[in-house]
C-alpha positions as a Markdown table, in Angstrom:
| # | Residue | x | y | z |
|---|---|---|---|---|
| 1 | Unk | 0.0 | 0.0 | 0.0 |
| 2 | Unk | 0.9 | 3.4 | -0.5 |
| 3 | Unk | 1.3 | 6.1 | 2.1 |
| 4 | Unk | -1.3 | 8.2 | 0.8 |
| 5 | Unk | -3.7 | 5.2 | 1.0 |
| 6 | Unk | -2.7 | 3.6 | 4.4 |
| 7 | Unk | -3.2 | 7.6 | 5.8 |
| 8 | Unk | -7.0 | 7.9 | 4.0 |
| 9 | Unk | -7.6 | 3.8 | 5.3 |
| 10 | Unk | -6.7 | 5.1 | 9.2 |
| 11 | Unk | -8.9 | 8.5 | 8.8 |
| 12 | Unk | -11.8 | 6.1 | 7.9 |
| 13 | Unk | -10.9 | 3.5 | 10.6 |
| 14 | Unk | -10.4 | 6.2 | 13.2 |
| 15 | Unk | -14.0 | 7.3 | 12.1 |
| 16 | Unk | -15.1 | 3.6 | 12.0 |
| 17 | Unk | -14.4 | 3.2 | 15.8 |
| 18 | Unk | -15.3 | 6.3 | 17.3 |
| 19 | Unk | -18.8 | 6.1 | 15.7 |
| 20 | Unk | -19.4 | 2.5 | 16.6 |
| 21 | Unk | -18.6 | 3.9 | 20.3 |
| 22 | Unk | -20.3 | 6.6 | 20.0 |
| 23 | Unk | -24.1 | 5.0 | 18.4 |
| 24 | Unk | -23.8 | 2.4 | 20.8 |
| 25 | Unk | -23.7 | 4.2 | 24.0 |
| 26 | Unk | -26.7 | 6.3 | 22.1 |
| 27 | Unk | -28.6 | 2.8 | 21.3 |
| 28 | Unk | -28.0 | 1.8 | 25.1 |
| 29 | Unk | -29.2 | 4.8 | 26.5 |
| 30 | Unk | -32.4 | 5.3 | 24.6 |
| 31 | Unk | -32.8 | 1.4 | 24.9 |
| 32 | Unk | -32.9 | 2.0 | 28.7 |
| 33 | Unk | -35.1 | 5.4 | 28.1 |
| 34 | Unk | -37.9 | 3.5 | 26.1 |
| 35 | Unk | -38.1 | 0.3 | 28.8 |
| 36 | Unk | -41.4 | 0.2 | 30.9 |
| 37 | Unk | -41.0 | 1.3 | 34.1 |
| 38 | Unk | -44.1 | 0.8 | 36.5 |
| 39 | Unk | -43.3 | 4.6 | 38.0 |
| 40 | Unk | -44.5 | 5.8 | 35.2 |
| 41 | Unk | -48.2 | 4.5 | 35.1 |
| 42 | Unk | -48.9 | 3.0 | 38.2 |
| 43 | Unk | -49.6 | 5.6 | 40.8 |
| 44 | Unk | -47.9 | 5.4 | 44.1 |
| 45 | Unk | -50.9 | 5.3 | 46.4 |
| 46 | Unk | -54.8 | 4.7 | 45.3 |
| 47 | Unk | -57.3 | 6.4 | 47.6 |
| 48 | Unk | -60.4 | 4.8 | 47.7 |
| 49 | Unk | -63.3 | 6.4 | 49.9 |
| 50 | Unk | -64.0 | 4.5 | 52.9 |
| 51 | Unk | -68.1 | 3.5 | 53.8 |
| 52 | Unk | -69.0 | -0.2 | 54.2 |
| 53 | Unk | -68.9 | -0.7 | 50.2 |
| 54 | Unk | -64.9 | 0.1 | 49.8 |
| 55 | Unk | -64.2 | -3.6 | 48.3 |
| 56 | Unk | -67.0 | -3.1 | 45.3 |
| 57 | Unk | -65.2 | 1.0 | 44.7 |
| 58 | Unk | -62.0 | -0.8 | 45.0 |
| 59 | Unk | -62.7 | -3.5 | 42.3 |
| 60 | Unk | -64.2 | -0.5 | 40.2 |
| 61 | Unk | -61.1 | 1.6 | 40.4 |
| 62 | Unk | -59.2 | -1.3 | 39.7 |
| 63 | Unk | -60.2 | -3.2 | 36.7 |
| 64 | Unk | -59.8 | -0.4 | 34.0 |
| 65 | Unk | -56.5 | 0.7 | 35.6 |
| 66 | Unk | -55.0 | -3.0 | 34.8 |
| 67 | Unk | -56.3 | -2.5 | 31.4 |
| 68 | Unk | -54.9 | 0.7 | 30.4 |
| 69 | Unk | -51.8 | -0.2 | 32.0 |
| 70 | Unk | -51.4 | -3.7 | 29.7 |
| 71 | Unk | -52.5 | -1.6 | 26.7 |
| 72 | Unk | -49.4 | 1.4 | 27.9 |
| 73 | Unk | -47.2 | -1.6 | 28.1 |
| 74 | Unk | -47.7 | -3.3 | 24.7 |
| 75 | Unk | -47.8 | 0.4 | 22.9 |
| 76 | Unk | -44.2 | 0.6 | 24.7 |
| 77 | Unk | -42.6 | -2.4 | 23.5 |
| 78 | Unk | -43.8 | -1.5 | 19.7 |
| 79 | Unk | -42.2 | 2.2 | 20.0 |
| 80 | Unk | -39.5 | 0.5 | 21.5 |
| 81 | Unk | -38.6 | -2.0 | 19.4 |
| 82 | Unk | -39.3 | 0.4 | 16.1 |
| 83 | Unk | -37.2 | 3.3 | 17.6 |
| 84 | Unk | -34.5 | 0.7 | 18.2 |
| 85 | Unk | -34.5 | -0.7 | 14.5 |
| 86 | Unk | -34.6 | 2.7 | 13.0 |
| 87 | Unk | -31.7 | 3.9 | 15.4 |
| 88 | Unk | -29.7 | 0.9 | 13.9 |
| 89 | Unk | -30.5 | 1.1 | 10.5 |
| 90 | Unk | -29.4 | 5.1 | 10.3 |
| 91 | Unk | -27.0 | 4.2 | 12.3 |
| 92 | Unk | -25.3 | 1.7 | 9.8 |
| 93 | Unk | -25.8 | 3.7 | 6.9 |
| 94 | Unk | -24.4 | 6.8 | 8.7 |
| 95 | Unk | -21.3 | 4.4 | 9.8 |
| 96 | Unk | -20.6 | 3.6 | 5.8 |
| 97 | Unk | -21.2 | 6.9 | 4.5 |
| 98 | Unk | -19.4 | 8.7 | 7.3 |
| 99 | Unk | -16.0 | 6.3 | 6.9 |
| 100 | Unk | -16.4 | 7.0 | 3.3 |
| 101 | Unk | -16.2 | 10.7 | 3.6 |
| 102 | Unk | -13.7 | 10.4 | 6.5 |
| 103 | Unk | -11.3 | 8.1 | 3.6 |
| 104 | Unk | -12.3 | 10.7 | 0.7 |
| 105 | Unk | -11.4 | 13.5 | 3.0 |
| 106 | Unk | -7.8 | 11.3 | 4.4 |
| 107 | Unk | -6.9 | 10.4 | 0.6 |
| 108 | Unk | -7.3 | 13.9 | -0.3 |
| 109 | Unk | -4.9 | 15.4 | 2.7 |
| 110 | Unk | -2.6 | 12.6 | 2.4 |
| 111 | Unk | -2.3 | 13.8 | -1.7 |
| 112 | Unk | -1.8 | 17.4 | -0.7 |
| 113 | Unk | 1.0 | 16.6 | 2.3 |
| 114 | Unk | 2.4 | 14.3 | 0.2 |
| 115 | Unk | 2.5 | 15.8 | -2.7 |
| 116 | Unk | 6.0 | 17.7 | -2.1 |
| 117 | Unk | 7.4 | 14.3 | -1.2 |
| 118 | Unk | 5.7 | 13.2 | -4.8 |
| 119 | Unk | 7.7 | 16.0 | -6.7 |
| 120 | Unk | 10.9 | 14.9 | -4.9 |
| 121 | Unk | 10.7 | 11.7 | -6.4 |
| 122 | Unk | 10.1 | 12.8 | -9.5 |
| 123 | Unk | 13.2 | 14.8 | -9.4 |
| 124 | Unk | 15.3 | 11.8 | -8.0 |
| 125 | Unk | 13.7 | 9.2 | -10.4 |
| 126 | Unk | 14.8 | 11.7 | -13.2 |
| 127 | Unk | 18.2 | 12.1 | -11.7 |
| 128 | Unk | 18.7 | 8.3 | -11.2 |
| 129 | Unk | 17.3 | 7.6 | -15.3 |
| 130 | Unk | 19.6 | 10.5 | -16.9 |
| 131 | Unk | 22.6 | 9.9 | -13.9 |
| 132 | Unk | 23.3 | 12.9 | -14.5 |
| 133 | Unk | 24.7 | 14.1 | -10.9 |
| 134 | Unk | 24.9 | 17.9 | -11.3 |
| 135 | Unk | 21.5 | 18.4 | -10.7 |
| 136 | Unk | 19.5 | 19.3 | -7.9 |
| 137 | Unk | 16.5 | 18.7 | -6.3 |
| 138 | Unk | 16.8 | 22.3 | -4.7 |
| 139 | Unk | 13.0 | 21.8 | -2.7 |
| 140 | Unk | 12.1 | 25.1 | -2.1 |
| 141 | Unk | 8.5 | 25.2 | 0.7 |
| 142 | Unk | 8.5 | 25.4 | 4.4 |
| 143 | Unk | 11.5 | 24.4 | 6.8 |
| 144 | Unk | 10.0 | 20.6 | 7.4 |
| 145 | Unk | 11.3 | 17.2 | 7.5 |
| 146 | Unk | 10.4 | 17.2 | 3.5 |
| 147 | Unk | 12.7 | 20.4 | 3.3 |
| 148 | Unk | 14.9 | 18.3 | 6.0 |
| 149 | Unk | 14.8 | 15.2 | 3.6 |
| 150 | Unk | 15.6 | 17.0 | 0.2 |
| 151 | Unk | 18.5 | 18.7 | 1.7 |
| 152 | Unk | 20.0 | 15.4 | 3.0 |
| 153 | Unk | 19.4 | 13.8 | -0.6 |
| 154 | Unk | 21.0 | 17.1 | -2.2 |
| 155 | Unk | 24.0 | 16.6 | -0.1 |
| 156 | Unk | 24.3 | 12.9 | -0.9 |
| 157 | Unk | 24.1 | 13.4 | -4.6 |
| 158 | Unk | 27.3 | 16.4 | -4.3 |
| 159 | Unk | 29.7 | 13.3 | -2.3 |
| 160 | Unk | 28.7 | 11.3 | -5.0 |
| 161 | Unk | 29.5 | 13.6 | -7.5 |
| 162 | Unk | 32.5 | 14.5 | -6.1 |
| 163 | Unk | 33.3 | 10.7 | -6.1 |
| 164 | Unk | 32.8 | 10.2 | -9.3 |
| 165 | Unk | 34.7 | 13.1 | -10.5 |
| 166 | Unk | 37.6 | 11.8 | -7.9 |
| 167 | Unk | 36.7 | 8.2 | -9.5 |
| 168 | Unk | 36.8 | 9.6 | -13.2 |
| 169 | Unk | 40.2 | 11.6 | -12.7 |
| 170 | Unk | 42.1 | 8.5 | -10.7 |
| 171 | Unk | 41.2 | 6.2 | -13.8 |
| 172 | Unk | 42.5 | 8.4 | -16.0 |
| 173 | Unk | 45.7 | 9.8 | -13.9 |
| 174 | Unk | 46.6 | 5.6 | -13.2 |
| 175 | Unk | 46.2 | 4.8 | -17.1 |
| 176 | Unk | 48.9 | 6.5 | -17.8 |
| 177 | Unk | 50.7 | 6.3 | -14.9 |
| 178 | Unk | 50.8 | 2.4 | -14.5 |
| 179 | Unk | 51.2 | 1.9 | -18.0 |
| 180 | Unk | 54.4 | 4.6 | -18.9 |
| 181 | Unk | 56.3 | 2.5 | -16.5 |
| 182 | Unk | 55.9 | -0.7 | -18.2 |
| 183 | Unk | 56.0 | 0.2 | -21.9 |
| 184 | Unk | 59.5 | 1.7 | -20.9 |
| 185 | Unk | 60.4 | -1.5 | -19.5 |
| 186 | Unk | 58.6 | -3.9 | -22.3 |
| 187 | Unk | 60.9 | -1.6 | -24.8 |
| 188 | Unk | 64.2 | -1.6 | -23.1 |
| 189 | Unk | 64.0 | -5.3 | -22.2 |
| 190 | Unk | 63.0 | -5.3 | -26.4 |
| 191 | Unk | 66.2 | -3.6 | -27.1 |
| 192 | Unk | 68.5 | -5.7 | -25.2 |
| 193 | Unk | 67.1 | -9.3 | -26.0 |
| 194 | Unk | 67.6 | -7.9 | -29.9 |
| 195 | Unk | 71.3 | -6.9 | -29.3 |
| 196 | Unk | 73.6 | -8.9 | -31.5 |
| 197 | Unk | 76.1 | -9.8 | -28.2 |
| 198 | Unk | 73.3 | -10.6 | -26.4 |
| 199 | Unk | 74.0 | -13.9 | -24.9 |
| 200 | Unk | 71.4 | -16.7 | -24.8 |
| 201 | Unk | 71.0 | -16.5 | -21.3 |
| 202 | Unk | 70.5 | -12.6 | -21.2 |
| 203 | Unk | 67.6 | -13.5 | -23.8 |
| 204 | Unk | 66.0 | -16.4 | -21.8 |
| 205 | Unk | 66.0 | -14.0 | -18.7 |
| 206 | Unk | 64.6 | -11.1 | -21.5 |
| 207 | Unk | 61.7 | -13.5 | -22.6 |
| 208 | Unk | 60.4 | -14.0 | -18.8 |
| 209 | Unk | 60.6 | -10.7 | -18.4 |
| 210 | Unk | 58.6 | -9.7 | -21.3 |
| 211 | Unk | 56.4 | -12.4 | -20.2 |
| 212 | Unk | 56.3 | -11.2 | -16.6 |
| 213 | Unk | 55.5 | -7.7 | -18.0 |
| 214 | Unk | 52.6 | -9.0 | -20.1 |
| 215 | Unk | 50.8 | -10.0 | -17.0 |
| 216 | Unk | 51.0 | -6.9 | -15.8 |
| 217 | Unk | 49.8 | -5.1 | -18.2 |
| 218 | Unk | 47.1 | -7.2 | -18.3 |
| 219 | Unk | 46.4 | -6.8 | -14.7 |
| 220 | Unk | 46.0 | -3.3 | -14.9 |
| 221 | Unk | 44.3 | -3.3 | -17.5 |
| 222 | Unk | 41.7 | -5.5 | -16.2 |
| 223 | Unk | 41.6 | -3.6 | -13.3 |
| 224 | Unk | 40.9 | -0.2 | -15.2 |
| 225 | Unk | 38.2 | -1.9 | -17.1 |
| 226 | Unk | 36.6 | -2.8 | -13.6 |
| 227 | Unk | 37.0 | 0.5 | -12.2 |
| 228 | Unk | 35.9 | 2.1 | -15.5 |
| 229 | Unk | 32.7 | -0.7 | -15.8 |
| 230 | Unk | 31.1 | 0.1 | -12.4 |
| 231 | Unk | 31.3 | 3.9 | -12.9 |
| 232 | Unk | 27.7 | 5.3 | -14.1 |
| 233 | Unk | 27.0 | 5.5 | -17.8 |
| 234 | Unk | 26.1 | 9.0 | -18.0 |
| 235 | Unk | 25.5 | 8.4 | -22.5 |
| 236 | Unk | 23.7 | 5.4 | -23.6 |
| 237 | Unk | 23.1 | 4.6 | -26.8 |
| 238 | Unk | 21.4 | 2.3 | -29.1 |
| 239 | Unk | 23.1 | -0.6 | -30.9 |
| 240 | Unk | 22.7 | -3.7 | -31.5 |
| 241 | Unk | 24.6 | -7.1 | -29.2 |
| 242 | Unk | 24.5 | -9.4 | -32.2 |
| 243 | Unk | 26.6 | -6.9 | -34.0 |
| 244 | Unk | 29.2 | -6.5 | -31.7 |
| 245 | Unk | 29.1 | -10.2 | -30.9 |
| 246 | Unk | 30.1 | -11.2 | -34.5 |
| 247 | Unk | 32.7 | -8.9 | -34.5 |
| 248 | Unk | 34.0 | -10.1 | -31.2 |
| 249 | Unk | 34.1 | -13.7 | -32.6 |
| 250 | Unk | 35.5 | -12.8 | -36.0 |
| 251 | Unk | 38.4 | -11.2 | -33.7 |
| 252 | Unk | 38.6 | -14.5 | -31.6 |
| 253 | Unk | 38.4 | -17.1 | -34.2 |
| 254 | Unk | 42.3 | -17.3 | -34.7 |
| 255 | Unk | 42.9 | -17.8 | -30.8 |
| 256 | Unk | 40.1 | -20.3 | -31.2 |
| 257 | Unk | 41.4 | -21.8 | -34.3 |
| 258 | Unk | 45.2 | -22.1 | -32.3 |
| 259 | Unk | 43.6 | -23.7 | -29.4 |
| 260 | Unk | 41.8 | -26.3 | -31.8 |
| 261 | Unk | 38.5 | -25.1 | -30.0 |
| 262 | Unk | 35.2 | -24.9 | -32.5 |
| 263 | Unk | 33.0 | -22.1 | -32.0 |
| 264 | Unk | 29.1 | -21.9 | -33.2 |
| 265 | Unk | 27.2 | -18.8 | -33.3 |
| 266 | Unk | 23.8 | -18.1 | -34.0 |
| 267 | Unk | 23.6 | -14.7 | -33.9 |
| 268 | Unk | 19.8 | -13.2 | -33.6 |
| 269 | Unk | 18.7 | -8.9 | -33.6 |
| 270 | Unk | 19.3 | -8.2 | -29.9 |
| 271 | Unk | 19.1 | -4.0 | -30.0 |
| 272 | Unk | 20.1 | -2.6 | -26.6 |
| 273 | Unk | 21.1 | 0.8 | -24.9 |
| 274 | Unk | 24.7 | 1.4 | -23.3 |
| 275 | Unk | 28.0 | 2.0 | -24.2 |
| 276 | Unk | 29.0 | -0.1 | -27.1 |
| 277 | Unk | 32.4 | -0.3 | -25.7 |
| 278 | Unk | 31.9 | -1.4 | -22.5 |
| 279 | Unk | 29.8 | -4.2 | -23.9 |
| 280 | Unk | 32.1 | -5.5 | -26.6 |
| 281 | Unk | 34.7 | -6.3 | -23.0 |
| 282 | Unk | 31.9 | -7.6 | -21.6 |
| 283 | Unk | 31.3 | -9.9 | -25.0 |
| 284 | Unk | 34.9 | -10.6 | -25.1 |
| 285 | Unk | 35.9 | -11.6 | -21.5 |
| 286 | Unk | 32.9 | -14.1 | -21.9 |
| 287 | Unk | 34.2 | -15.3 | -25.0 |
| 288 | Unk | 38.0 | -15.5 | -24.4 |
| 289 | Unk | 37.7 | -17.5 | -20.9 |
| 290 | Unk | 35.1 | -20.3 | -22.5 |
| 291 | Unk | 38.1 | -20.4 | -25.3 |
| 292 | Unk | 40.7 | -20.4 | -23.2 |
| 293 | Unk | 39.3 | -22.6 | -20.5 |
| 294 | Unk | 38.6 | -25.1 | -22.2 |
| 295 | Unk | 39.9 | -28.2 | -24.1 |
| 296 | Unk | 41.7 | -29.4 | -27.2 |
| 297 | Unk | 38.7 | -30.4 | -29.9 |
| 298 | Unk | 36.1 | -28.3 | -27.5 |
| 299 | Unk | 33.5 | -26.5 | -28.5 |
| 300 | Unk | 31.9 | -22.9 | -27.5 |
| 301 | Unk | 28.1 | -22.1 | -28.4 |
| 302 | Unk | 27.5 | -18.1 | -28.6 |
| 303 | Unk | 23.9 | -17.1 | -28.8 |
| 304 | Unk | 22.1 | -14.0 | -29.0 |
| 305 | Unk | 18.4 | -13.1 | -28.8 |
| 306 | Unk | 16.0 | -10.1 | -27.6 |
| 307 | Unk | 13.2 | -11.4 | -25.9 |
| 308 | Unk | 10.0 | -8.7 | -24.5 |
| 309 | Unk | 11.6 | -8.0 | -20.7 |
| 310 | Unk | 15.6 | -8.4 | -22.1 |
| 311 | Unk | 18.0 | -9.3 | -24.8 |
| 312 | Unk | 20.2 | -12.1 | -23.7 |
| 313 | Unk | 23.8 | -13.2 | -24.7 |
| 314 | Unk | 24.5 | -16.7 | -23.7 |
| 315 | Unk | 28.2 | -18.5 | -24.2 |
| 316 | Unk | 28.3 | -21.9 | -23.3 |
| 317 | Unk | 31.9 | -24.1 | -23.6 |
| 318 | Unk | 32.9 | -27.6 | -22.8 |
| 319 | Unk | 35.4 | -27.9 | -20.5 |
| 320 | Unk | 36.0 | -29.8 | -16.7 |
| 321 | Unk | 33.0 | -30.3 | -14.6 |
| 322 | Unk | 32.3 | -27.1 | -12.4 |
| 323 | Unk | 31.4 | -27.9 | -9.2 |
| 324 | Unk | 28.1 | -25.5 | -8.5 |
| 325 | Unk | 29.1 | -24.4 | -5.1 |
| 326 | Unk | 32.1 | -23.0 | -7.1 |
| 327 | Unk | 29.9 | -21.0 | -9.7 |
| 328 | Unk | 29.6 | -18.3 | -7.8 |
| 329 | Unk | 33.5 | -18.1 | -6.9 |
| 330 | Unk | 34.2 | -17.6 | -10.6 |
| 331 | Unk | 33.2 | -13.7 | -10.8 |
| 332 | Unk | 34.7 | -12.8 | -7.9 |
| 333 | Unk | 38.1 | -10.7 | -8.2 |
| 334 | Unk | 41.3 | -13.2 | -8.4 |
| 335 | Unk | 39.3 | -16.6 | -7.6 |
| 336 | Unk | 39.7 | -19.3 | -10.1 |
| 337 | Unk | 38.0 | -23.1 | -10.5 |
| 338 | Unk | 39.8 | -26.2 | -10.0 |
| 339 | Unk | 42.7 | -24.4 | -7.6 |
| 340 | Unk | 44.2 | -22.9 | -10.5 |
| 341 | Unk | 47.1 | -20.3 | -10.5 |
| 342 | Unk | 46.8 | -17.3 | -11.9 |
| 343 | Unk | 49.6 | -17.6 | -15.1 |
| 344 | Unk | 49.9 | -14.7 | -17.8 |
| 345 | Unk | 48.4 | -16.9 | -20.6 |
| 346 | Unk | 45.2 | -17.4 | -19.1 |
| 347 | Unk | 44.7 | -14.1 | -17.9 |
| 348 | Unk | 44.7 | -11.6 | -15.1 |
| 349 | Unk | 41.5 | -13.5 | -13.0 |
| 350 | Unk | 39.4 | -10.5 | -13.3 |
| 351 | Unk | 37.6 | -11.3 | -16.7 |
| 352 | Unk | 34.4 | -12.7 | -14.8 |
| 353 | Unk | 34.5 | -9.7 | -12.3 |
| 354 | Unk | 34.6 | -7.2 | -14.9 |
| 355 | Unk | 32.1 | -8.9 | -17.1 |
| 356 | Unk | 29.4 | -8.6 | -13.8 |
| 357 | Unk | 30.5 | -4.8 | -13.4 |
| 358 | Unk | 29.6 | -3.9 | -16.9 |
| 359 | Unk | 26.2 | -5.8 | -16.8 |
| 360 | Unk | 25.5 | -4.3 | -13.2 |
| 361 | Unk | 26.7 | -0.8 | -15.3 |
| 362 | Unk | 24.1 | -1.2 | -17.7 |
| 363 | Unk | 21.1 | -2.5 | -15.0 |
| 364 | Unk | 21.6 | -5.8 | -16.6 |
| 365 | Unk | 22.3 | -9.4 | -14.6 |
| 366 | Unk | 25.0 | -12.0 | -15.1 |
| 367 | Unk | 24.6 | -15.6 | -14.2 |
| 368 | Unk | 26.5 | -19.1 | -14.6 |
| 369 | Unk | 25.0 | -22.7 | -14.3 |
| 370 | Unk | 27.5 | -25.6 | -14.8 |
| 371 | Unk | 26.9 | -27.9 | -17.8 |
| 372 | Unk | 26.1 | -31.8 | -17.1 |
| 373 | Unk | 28.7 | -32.7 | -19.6 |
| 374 | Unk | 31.2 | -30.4 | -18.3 |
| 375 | Unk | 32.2 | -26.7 | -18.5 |
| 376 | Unk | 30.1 | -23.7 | -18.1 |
| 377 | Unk | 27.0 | -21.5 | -19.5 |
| 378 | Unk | 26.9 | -18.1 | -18.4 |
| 379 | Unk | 23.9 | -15.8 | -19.6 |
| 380 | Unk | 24.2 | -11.9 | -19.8 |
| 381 | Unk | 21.0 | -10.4 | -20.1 |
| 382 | Unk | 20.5 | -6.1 | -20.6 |
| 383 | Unk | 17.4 | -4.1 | -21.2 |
| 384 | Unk | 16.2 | -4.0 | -24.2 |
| 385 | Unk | 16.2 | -0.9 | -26.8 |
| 386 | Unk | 13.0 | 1.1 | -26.1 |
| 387 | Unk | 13.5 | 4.0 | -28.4 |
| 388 | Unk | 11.0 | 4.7 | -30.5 |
């Protein structure tokens, strides 16, 4: 229920009881009011006039008196018992039509207190679709705990501005400050293993470190595309998955082809909003782990399809049996199946991580189920494209 219709439901309740109470102590009272009482006919004393013959004046005096008081009693019980049924019946229909006017009158207060609060989250729900954190909702109506709330909200959304800013900026500032470093080193170790006195063992050593500076870089950069997929997309736009799918797959088909693993699309229209950009790492970190974990002669199914509510991407691989209490481990930062160590050919163990950051990014879901034959299928479903 609503607030506004849980306030007009207690203004009719409230009116409810303290009718009920208040017609009932009414029907008691003229209940009691309207019962025979003997006072009321039957005279305190008789005086009958003495002589030898008082029996026979008695008798006289008598006999009509016990008529007309039978007569009082039965017209009694009839006004009673009609004055009591009429007192219900208005009573009832008073009950009804006062709690209905009493719920008309609390919806209609509940609208008008509420209706600040209403424009509020209007504001915010706009805020929250366009993320756009520079605005405001800048409430402007009596100092109250509405004013009270949209000042705390205002102040939330300037720290979170300021976050992201601080966010934004870091990203950018440890790009290129993580990265100078080792693309000096990748080049002078270069230089030196292709020196013609370069001995074989200054080579070997030249090779792991090239190798060793691979993972690396591939560590970072998995670790910028984390940081940069849970940031707020502040521009969406239309495209479609299937699209960059294929060309994700066309890109992947020699790693594929080298690992001797066969992959099968079947590519339907899946149009979405986001950032194209983001999505194709999402696409490719789901493609490049069921390739690379899997086996020699494997297989890799990539599927894409819009359906009313989402459009889904689904890769599915062969591979070793996946224990399911393990599923979950998989798109956590650093974790790995089977107790395997992180090496610099199989990646940086952050694919899976940054895969559920973009879809998270893009109010999509992400979700893994182990095959019975072995390996895994993971399903990456994002709102669909609404624009007209």
């Amino acid at each position: 229920m609503s607030i506004r219709l849980r306030f007009a439901l207690a203004a009719a309740g409230v009116f409810a009881v303290l009718w009920t109470l208040a017609a009932t102590g009414v029907y008691l009272l003229v209940g009691q009011s309207l019962s025979y009482r003997s006072g009321l006919i039957t005279p305190s004393s008789i005086r009958v006039p003495g002589g030898p013959d008082w029996q026979e004046t008695f008798q006289r005096y008598e006999r009509p008196y016990e008529a007309a008081r039978a007569r009082s009693m039965q017209v009694s019980a009839v006004y009673r018992t009609d004055t009591l049924a009429s007192l219900r019946l208005y009573g009832l229909a008073a009950l009804v039509a006062g709690s209905g006017l009493a719920f008309g009158i609390g919806w209609r207060a509940a609208g008008w207190s509420l209706r600040p609060l209403a424009r509020i989250t209007g504001t915010a729900r706009r805020i929250a679709q366009a993320q756009d954190l520079s605005e405001r909702i800048a409430y402007k109506g009596p100092s109250d705990e509405i004013a009270e709330l949209a000042g705390t909200y205002d102040t939330m959304l300037g720290r979170l501005a300021r976050s992201f800013d601080g966010q934004r900026r870091f990203v950018a500032n440890a790009s290129h400050e993580l990265r100078t470093p080792l693309t000096i080193n990748r080049t002078l170790v270069d230089v030196a293993v292709r020196r013609p006195d370069a001995t074989d063992d200054l080579k070997r050593l030249g090779e792991s470190l090239l190798l060793v500076n691979t993972r690396h870089e591939r560590l970072i950069d998995g670790l910028l595309a984390l940081a940069e997929g849970e940031r707020l997309l502040a521009d969406r736009r239309p495209f479609d998955l299937s699209d960059v799918a294929e060309h994700v797959l066309d890109q992947a088909a020699a790693e594929a082809a080298e690992r001797e693993v066969t992959v099968h699309r079947l590519l339907d229209p899946a149009p979405t909003t986001g950032e194209p950009v983001l999505v194709e790492r999402l696409v490719q970190n789901l493609v490049e782990n069921a390739v690379r974990h899997n086996q020699p002669g494997g297989q890799v199914w990539v599927t894409t399809r819009a359906r009313p509510e989402a459009v889904e991407l689904v890769v599915a691989n062969t591979g070793l049996p996946v224990p399911v209490y393990e599923v979950e481990a998989i798109f956590e930062p650093f974790r790995r199946l089977h107790g395997d160590r992180l090496r610099s050919d199989r990646g940086s163990g952050l694919g899976l991580s940054i895969v559920r950051a973009i879809a998270t990014a893009h109010d999509g879901t992400i979700t893994a189920r182990p095959r019975e034959e072995g390996g895994l299928t993971i399903t990456a479903e994002l709102p669909p494209d609404r624009t007209p």
